[in-house]
C-alpha positions, 0 to 999 in steps of 0.5 A: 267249324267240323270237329276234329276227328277221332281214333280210338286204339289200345296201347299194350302195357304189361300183358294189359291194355291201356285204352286210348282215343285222338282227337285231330291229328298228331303230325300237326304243327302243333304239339298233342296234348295228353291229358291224365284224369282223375280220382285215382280211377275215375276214367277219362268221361269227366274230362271229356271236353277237353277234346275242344282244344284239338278244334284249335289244330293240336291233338289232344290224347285221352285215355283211361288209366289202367283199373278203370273205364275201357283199359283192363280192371284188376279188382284182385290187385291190392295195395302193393299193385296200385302204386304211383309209379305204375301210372307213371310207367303207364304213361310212358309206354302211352307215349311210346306207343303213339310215337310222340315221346320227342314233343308234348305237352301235359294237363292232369286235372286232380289227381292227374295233376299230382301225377303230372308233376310226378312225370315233370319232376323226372325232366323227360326230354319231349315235355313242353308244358305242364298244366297242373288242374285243381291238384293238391301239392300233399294229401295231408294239406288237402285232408286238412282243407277239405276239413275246413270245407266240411265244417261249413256244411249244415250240422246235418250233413257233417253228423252223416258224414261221421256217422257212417266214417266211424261205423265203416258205412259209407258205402250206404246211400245216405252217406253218398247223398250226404257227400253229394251236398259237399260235391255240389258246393266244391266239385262240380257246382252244375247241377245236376252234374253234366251226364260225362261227369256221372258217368265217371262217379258211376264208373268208380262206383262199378269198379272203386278197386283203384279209388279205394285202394289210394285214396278212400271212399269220398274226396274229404275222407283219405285213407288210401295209399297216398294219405301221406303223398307230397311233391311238395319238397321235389317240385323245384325239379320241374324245368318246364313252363307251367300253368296251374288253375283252380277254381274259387269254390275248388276242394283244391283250395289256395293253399292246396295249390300254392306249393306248386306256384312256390317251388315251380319257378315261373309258375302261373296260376289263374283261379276260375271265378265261377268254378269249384272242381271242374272250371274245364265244365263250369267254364268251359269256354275260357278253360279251353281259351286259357289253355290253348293259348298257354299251349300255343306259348310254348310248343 
């Protein structure tokens, strides 16, 4: 079977341009897909497969929140500019502006999850679904999580670690290589790391403005503006069918993700067997299996 083809365009926000791209078509039967990446600020690369849903006869939307990859960098902008709010605005004006606000469907992975829900819990309209992919429900849960996880690391890697997070060093190699060795057991567990997947660590290294402004400079080490984020106490809000997924190594741990199965009422979680962070690389085939027939559901 061909792929579908792709158009890539920019969508005007705020004197700024949202970068975008569509795979397949979007008159086709099938609700699109718009998915919301991660890090904050880690560019839509490492999501990059999740285009193999659109082979399914839906289009599936990417594209680059603003302060990363080919959407406009701010790197003088400061806390005050880099708000929640802003990326859900900036959704909004995505959705608009490809003319599909009356019927879509939402899949956030990590920090795009936690700002799906954030779209979810407003009750737009045209939203069909929802898939939450190894998101936390509170920052402060995945802080404690996260620790857990930190402890099992060899004593070597952990004495880096805080080492250089005392001194105010992480930018050095060594805590970068010693945060590695965390990445490989609950990130990305395909080693060496898939060259879409580099490509977005690299990009946040070029450009960390948005990364180290909410959330710090490694996954374990929060001290950004969404330190103390939670959706926890507004998820009952959400009315639309949802999917959550996780994988069994996830730095999203179970009791990250279990707020969201909780409070969503008619929730569905499926935990990936051989996945830590990123079950749409680590198990490609069934992450697109198991989403599009969840898409097929509820269009």
């Amino acid at each position: 079977m061909a792929e579908p083809q792709s158009t890539e365009g920019f969508a005007p926000f705020r004197g700024h341009r949202t970068w975008y791209r569509v795979t397949g078509d979007l008159k086709a039967a099938k609700k699109p897909l718009v998915i919301l990446h991660g890090g904050p600020g880690a560019s839509h690369d490492y999501t990059d497969r999740m285009k193999l849903i659109a082979s399914q006869g839906r289009a599936v939307v990417h594209y680059d929140q603003l302060g990363c990859g080919k959407s406009t960098h701010l790197k003088d902008k400061g806390v005050d500019f880099w708000t929640v709010q802003l990326f859900l605005d900036e959704l909004e004006s995505l959705l608009d502006h490809l003319g599909i606000r009356g019927a879509y469907h939402v899949l956030g992975q990590s920090w795009g999850g936690m700002l799906g829900a954030e779209h979810a819990v407003t009750q737009p309209k045209g939203l069909k679904s929802l898939t939450i992919s190894d998101s936390p429900a509170s920052m402060e849960l995945w802080v404690q999580e996260a620790n857990k996880l930190r402890d099992a690391l060899p004593p070597e890697v952990q004495k880096v670690l805080l080492e250089h997070e005392a001194a105010g060093t992480t930018s050095s190699k060594e805590y970068t290589t010693a945060m590695m060795v965390f990445y490989a057991r609950h990130v990305c567990r395909v080693q060496p790391m898939p060259e879409e997947v580099v490509r977005s660590f690299a990009q946040i290294e070029a450009d960390p403005t948005v990364y180290f402004t909410m959330n710090g400079p490694s996954e374990f080490h929060v001290i950004g503006s969404l330190k103390h984020w939670s959706i926890i106490d507004r998820l009952h809000k959400v009315q639309v069918p949802t999917l959550l997924i996780s994988g069994k190594y996830d730095e999203a741990t179970p009791a990250t993700v279990q707020p969201y199965k909780d409070n969503i009422k008619g929730a569905r979680w499926q935990i990936f067997e051989n996945s830590s962070h990123m079950p749409h690389v680590e198990e490609t085939a069934l992450y697109m299996k198991s989403v599009g027939a969840f898409l097929d559901q509820n269009d």
